[in-house]
C-alpha positions as CSV (number, residue, x, y, z in Angstrom):
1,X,15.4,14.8,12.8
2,X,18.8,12.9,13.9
3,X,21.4,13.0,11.8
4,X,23.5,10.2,12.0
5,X,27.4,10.4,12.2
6,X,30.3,7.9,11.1
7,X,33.6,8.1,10.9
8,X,34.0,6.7,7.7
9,X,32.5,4.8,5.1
10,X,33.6,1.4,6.5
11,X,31.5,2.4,9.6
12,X,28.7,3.7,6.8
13,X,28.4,0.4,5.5
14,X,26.6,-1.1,8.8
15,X,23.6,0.8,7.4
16,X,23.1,-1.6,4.8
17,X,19.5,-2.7,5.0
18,X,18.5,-0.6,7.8
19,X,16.0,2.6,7.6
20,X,17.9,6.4,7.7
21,X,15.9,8.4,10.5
22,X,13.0,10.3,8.9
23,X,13.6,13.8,7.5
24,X,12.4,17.2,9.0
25,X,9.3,18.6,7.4
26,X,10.0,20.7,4.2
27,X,6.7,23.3,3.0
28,X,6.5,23.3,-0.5
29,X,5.7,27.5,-1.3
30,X,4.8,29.0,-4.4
31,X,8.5,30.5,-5.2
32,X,9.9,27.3,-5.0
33,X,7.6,25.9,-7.4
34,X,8.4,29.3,-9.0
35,X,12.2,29.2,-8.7
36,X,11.9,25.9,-10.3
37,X,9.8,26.2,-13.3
38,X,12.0,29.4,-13.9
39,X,15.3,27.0,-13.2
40,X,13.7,24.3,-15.4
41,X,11.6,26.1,-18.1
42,X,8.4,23.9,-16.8
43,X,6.2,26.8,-17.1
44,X,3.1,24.8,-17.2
45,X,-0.3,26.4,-15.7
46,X,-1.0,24.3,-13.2
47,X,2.5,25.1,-11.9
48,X,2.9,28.6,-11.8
49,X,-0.2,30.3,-12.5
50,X,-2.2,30.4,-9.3
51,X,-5.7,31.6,-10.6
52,X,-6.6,29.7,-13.1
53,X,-5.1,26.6,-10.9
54,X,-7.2,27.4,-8.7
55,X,-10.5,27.2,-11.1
56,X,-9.5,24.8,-13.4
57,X,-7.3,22.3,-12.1
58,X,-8.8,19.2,-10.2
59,X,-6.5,20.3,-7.5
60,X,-8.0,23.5,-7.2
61,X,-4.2,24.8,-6.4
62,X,-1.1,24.5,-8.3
63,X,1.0,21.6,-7.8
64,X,4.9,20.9,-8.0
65,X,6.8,19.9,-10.6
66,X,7.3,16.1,-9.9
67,X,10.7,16.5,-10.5
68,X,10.8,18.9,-7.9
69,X,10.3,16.2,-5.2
70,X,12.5,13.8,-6.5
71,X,15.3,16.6,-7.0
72,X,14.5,17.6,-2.9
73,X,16.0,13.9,-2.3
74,X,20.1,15.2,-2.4
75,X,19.3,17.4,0.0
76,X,16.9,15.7,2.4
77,X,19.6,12.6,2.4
78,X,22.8,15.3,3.1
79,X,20.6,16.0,6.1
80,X,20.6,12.7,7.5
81,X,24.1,11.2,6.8
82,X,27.6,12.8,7.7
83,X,30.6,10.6,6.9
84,X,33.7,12.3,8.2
85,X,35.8,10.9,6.1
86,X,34.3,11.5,2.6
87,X,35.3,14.6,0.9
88,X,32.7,14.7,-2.1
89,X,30.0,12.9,-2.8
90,X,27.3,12.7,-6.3
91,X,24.1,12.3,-7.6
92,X,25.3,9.1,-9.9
93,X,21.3,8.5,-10.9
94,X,17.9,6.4,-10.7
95,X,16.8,3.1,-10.7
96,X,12.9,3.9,-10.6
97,X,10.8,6.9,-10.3
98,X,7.4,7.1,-9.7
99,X,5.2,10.1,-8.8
100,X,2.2,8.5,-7.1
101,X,0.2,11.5,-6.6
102,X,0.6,15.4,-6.9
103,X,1.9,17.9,-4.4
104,X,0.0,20.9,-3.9
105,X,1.2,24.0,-2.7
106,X,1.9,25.0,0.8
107,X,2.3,20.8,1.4
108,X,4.6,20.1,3.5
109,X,7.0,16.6,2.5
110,X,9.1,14.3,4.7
111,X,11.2,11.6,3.7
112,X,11.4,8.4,4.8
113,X,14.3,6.5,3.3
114,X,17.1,3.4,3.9
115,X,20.3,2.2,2.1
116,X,19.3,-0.7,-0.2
117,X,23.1,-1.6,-0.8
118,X,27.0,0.1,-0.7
119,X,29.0,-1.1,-3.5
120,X,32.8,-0.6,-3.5
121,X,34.1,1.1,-7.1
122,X,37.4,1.9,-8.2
123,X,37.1,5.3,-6.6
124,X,34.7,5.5,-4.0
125,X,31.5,3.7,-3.4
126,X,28.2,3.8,-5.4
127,X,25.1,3.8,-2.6
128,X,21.9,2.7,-3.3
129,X,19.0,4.7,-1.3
130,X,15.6,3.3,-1.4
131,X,13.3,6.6,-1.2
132,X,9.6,7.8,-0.1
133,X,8.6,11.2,-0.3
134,X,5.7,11.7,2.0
135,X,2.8,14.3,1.9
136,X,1.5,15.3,4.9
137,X,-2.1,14.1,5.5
138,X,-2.2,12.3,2.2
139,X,-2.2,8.7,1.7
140,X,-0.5,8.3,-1.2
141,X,3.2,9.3,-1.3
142,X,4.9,12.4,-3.8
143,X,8.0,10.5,-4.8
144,X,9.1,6.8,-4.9
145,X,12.6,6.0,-6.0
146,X,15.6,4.3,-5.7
147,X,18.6,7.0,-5.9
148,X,22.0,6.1,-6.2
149,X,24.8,8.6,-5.3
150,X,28.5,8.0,-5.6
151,X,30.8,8.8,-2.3
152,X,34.5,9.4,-2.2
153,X,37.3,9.6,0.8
């Protein structure tokens, strides 16, 4: 994965339109889906319990939360982007979400992403990420959004 550098978020703004570089290769494991039932209280069978997953769901393995994958976007983006010049930067929300098909355990996801627009605000700027949360070997993608995230210098 590249991470790409600017200076500042003038210089960030020449991204607008353009594709990030694609993320590194995350493995979805059975204590993160764990952690994040526990973190969530999503306790639902075909999340944590592994046996009767494994009989009953369609899947024949548990799956993530699909919340999981779109909550994995903050951190796959702070992979990708450094601005020197910002000092904080959050999660401001979502335009659309969609979770076009299940992840099962042990998947691994990438994302492939690009900055739909950069909008000045009073403090900061409000960015708009256009988002696609791959599963390996499976056509149809985890996660499709459009994130927005606020940055400030």
């Amino acid at each position: 994965m590249k991470t790409l550098h600017f200076k500042n978020i003038e210089a960030f703004k020449s991204m607008i339109g353009k594709e990030l570089p694609t993320s590194d290769w995350i493995t979805i494991t059975q204590e993160m889906i764990n952690d994040f039932a526990n973190a969530t209280l999503d306790k639902q069978w075909v999340h944590v319990d592994v046996e009767r997953a494994a009989k009953e769901s369609p899947f024949k393995s548990t799956i993530a939360h699909g919340f999981m994958s779109l909550s994995m976007l903050s951190k796959m983006l702070e992979d990708l982007i450094v601005i020197d010049s910002v000092k904080m930067g959050l999660n401001y929300g979502l335009n659309t979400v969609r979770f076009p098909h299940p992840v099962p355990v042990n998947s691994r996801l990438q994302m492939i992403s690009s900055i739909k627009n950069i909008e000045d605000q009073k403090q900061g700027v409000k960015i708009t990420f256009s988002c696609t949360v791959v599963i390996e070997g499976i056509e149809k993608p985890a996660c499709v959004a459009e994130f927005l995230a606020m940055m400030f210098e």
